[in-house]
N, C-alpha and C positions, 0 to 999 in steps of 0.2 A: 540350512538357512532357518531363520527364525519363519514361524507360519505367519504371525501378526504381517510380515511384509506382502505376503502375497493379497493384503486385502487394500495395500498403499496402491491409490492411481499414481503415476507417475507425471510430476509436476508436466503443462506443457506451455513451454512460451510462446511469444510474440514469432510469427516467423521474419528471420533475418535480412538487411535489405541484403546481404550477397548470395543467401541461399538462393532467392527468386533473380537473381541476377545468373545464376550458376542453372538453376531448372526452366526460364523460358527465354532467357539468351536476351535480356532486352536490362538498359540502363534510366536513369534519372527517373529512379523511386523514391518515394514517398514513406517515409512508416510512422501510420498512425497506430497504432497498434498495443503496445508497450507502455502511456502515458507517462511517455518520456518529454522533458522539459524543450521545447520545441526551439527555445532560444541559447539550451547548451549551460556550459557552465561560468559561472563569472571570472574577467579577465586575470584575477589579482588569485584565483583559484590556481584558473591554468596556470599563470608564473611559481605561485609559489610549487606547483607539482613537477613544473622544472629543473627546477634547482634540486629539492628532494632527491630529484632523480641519481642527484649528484652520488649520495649515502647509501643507496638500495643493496647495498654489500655488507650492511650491518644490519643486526637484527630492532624491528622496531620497540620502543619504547611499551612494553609489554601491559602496564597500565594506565596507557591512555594521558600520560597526567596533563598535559599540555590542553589537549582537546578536552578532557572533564571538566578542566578550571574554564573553557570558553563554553562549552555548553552551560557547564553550571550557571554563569552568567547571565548567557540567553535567554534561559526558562527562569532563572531568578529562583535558584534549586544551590543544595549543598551535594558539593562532588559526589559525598556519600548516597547519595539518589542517583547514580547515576551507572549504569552496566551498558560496554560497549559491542556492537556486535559484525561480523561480515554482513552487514546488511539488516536492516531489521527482520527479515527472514530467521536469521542466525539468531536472535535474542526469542524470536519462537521457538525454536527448538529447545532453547535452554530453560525455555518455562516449562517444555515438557517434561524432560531429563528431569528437571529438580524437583515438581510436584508433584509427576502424576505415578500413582501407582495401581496395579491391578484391583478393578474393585471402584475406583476413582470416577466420577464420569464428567463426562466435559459438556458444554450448553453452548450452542452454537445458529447464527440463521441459515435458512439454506440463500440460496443465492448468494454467493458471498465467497473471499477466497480460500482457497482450497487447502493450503496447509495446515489451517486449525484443526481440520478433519485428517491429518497426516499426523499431526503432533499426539492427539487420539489415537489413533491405529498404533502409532510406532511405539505407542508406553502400554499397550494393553489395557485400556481404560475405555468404557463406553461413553460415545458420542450423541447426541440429541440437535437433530434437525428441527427448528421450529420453520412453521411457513413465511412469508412475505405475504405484507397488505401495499398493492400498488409498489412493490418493489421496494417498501421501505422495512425495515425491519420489526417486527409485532413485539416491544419488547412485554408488554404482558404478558406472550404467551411462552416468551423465555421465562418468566418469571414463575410461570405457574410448572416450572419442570425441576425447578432447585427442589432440591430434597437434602437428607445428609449426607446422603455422600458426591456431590459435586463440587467438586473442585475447581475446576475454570471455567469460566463465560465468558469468551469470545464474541468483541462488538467491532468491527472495523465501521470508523466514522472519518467521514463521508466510507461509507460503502462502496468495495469494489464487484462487481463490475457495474452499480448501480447508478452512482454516485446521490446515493439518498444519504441521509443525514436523521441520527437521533439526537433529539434535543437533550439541554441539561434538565430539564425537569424529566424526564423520560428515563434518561440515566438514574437520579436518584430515586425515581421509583422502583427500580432494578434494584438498587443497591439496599435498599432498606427489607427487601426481601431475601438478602443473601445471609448466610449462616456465616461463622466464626472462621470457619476452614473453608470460604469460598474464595476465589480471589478473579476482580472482574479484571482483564485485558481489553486494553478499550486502544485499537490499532490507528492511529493517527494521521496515516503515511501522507495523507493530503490536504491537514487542517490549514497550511500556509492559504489555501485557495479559497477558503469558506467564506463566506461575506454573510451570512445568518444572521442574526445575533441570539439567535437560540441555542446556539452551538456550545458546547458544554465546558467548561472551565474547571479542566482536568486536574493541572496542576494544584490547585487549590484542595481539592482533595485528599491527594498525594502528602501536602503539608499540612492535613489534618488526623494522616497516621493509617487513612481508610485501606484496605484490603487491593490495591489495584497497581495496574503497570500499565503505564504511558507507553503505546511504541511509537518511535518518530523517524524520519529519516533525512538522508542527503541525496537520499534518490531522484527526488521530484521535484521539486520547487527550485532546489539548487543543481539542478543539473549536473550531478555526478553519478549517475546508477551505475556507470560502467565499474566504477571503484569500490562502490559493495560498502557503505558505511551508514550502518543503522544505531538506534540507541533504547534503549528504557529509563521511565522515569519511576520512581518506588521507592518506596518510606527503605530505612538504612537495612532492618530487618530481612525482608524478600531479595534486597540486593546481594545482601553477603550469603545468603544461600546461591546465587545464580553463580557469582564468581568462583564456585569451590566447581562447575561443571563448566565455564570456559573454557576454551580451546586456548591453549596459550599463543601470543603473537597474532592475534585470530585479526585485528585490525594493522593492513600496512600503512609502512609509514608515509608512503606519497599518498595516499585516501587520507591520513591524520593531514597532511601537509594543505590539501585540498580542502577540508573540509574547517578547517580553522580561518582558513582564509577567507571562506565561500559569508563567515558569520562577518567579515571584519566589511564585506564589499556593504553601504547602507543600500545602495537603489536594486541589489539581485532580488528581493522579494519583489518589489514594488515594481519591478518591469516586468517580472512574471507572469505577476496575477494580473498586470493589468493588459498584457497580452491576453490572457484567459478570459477575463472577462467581455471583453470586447468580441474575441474570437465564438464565443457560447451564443452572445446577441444575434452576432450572425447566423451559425446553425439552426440555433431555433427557430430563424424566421424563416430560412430555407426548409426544414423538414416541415414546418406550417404550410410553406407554401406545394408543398408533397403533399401534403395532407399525411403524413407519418407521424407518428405518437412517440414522444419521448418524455423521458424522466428528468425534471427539472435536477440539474447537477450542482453538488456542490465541490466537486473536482475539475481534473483537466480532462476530465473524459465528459463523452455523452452515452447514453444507452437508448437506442432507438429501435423499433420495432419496423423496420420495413416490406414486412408482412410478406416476403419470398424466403425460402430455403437461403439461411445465411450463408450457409459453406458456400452453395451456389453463387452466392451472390460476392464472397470472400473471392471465389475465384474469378469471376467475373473483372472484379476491381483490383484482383494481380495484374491480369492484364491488360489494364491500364497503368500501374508501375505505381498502386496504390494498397497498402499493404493496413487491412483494421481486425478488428479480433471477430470471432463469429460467439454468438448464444447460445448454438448446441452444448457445450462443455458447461455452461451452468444451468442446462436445465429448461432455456429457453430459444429452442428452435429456427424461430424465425428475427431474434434482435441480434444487432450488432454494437460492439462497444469500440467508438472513434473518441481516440484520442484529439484532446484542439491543439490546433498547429498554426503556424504563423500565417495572416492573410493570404498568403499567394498556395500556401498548402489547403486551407480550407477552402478557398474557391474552386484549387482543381478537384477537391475529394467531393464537392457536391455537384460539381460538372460529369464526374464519373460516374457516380451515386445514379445521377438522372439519370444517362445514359445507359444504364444498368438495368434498372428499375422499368425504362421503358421497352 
């Protein structure tokens, strides 16, 4: 085996609602967990993954072309911007594959997730943890780690499992301190939710030629995570290097078939966010009235410090058939990161929470 693996943690997800159906014998769970799209995917999505279903004996359309010309659209981008991936996960790995080499080193926050430090490890390239201020990312003190041999800077905005947010003034100050062979990754997966207006206006940059790659997805906001279709956005250059390390067939065709759809429905975003937003109002006023401290979010998650042993309290709120992510795995012990869920879910998750709690 390569030694570089033995230093990969091994990704760990959200646990499944039939796992905890299968280990404490009990039904009508909940999973906040995952910052999975709480209302599913759009109708004209699911139809069209129907039919699709029809073809799945032939192999899919190998570049995307159908889906690049409707993203390209969406972001108001030329196809050539545009590399598709199993997931935006999948378009990580391939920034690693194609840039990084031994020597290389990568800039990263801590709290934050966990593949960019995998994509590190697995090319043999050193990694740099900078701290969190209030859980938000210190991009200064990223900035003061570029040297010459860095090569990627890793930003997930809104931050997971945070849901902080770096503004665009804050990005270009990042950016004016990166050298010729740096290239920032600025991870997008839940910009659809952001209501800022500080929030950074990526693509613009992108069409100014700058050093960076948009990851975006169909995971969240459109409620397809189970079908695994992510994307990058990046001047023509960075792209045709990524394509020479794709996996061939790497996106199927019923996730192309879904996800073409998901851009055609107008009200999928708009019911989303506005489930999300409404849903955030209310938690916050309930963990205020906890007296618990959380991180103003600009995603579908909240990150809340409810001041007990999370595992504990993880388990705790299994058995109540409520299933949220614990703090220990990024470093912080006692928060929990809940995904927002439809009314009748966040009401039972702070009914449980209470009852936990007390």
């Amino acid at each position: 085996m390569r030694k570089s693996i033995l230093r990969l943690r091994p990704y760990v997800p959200g646990k499944p609602i039939e796992e905890v159906e299968r280990e404490l014998g009990i039904t009508d769970i909940i999973k906040m967990a995952s910052n999975e799209n709480a209302l599913g995917p759009s109708p004209l999505a699911v139809k069209a993954m129907k039919e699709a279903v029809e073809d799945v004996g032939l192999y899919p359309d190998g570049n995307c072309f159908r889906l690049k010309l409707a993203v390209a659209k969406h972001c108001g981008v030329e196809p050539e911007n545009l590399i598709f991936g199993n997931g935006s996960d999948d378009v990580i790995h391939m920034i690693g594959l194609t840039f990084l080499q031994p020597g290389d080193e990568c800039i990263q926050s801590d709290v934050t997730f966990s593949q960019y430090e995998g994509v590190a490890v697995l090319n043999d390239s050193v990694y740099h943890l900078t701290p969190v201020k209030d859980f938000r990312y210190d991009v200064d003190a990223m900035s003061e780690r570029i040297n010459k041999n860095t090569k990627l800077i890793f930003i997930a905005n809104p931050n997971n499992p945070t849901g902080t947010m770096v503004t665009h003034t804050e990005v270009e100050r990042l950016m004016s301190r990166m050298t010729e062979r740096s290239i920032l990754v600025l991870d997008e997966a839940y910009y659809e939710y952001v209501e800022s207006p500080e929030y950074p206006r990526s693509i613009g940059w992108v069409k100014e030629g700058r050093n960076i790659i948009v990851l975006r997805t169909f995971s969240k906001v459109y409620g397809l995570a189970g079908l695994r279709v992510g994307y990058g956005v990046a001047k023509p250059d960075l792209v045709k290097y990524l394509e020479r390390v794709r996996e061939p067939f790497n996106v199927n065709s019923v996730a192309m078939a879904g996800a073409i759809a998901s851009l055609q429905d107008p009200d999928q975003v708009a019911r989303s966010t506005a489930l999300n937003s409404s849903g955030k109002k209310y938690l916050y006023a309930e963990f205020e009235r906890m007296g618990l401290k959380y991180s103003p979010s600009e995603a579908n998650f909240i990150w809340v410090d409810v001041k007990k042993d999370s595992v504990q309290v993880f388990k705790e709120l299994l058995k109540k058939g409520v299933i949220i992510r614990t703090g220990d795995i990024f470093g912080a012990p006692t928060h929990i990161r809940v995904t927002i869920g439809t009314e009748e879910q966040n009401v039972r998750f702070v009914k449980a929470l209470s009852e936990v709690l007390a």
